[in-house]
C-alpha positions as CSV (number, residue, x, y, z in Angstrom):
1,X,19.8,2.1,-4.5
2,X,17.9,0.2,-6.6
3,X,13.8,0.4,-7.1
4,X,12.3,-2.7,-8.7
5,X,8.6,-3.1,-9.6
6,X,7.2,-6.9,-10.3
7,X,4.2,-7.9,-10.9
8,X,4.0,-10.7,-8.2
9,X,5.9,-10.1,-4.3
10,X,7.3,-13.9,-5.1
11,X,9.5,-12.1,-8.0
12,X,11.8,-10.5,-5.8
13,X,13.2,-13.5,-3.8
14,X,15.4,-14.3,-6.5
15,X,16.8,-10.5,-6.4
16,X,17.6,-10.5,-2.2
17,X,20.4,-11.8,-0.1
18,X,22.2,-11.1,3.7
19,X,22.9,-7.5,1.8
20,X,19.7,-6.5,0.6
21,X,17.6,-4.1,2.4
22,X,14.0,-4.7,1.0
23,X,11.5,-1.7,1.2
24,X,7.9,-2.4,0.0
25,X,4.5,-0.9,-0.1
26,X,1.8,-1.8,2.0
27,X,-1.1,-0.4,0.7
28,X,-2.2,-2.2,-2.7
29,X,1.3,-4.2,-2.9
30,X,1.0,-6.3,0.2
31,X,-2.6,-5.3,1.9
32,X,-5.7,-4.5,0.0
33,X,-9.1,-3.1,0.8
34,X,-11.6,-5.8,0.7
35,X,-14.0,-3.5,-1.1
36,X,-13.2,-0.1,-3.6
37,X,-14.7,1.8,-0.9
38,X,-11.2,2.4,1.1
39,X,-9.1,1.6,-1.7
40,X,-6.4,3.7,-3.2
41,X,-8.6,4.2,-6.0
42,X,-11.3,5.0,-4.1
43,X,-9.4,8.0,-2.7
44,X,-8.1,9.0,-6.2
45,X,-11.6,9.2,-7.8
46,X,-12.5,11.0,-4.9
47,X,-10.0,13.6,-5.1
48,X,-10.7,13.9,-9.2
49,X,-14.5,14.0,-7.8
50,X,-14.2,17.2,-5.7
51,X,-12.4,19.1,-7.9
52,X,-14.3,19.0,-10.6
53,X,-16.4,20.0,-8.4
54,X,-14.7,23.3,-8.0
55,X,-13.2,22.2,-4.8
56,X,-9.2,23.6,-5.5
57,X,-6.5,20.5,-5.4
58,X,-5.0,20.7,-2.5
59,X,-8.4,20.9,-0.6
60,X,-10.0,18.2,-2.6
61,X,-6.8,16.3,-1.8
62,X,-6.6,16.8,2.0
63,X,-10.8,15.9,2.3
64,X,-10.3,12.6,0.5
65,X,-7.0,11.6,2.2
66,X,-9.2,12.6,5.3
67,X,-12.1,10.2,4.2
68,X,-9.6,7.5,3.6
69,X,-8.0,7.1,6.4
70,X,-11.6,7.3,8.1
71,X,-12.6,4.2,5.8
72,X,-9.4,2.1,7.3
73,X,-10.4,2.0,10.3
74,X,-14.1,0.3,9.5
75,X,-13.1,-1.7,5.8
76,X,-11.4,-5.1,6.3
77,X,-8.1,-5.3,4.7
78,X,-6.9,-8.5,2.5
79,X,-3.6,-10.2,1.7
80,X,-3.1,-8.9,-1.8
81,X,-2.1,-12.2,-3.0
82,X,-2.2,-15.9,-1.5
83,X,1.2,-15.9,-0.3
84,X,2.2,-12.6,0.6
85,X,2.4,-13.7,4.3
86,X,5.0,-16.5,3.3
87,X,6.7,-14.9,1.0
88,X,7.4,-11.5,3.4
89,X,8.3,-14.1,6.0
90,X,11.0,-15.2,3.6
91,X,11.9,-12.1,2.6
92,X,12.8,-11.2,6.8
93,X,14.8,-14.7,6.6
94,X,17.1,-13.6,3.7
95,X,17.6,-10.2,3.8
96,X,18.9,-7.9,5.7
97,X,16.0,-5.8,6.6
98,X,12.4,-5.3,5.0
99,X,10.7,-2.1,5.9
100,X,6.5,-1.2,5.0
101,X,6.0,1.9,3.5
102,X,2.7,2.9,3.7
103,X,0.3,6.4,4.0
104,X,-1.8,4.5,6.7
105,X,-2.0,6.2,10.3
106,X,0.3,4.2,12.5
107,X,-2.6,3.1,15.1
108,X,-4.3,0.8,12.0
């Protein structure tokens, strides 16, 4: 197994053939909250929020994944870059699967 990062999805064409199973993240790598409310980071800040707070981690971690997932269901998502629809479409051509990994609940 091999784990790449890039800093554009168009990077790893160059890296997949008929052998390749491609794995990728959905949430901030391919799909993107069209506002910071509902973003990754928005969760994170809320979680650092609520314990300092005195709320203890795993608590303050649980409420904001709560809120989060809350938040998908009313925030429009964005393509996080131009092309990411053609470029996963190419990915599906060449390899020999492509799987999205994400925290999301499956009915968004």
């Amino acid at each position: 197994m091999d784990i790449r990062a890039c800093s554009a999805l168009r990077e790893v064409l160059s890296e997949v053939d008929e052998d390749t199973v491609v794995f990728l993240d959905v949430d901030e790598t391919l799909l993107r909250a069209s506002s910071h409310a509902g973003s990754e980071g928005w969760e994170k800040a809320l979680t650092a929020e609520l314990k300092a707070l005195g709320v203890s981690p795993d608590m303050a971690w649980r409420s904001s994944c709560y809120a989060w997932q809350a938040m998908q269901r009313v925030i429009p998502t964005q393509a996080c870059e131009g092309e990411t629809a053609a470029v996963v479409a190419e990915l599906q051509r060449k390899a020999a699967a492509v799987y999205g990994l994400t925290a999301r609940h499956p009915a968004l």
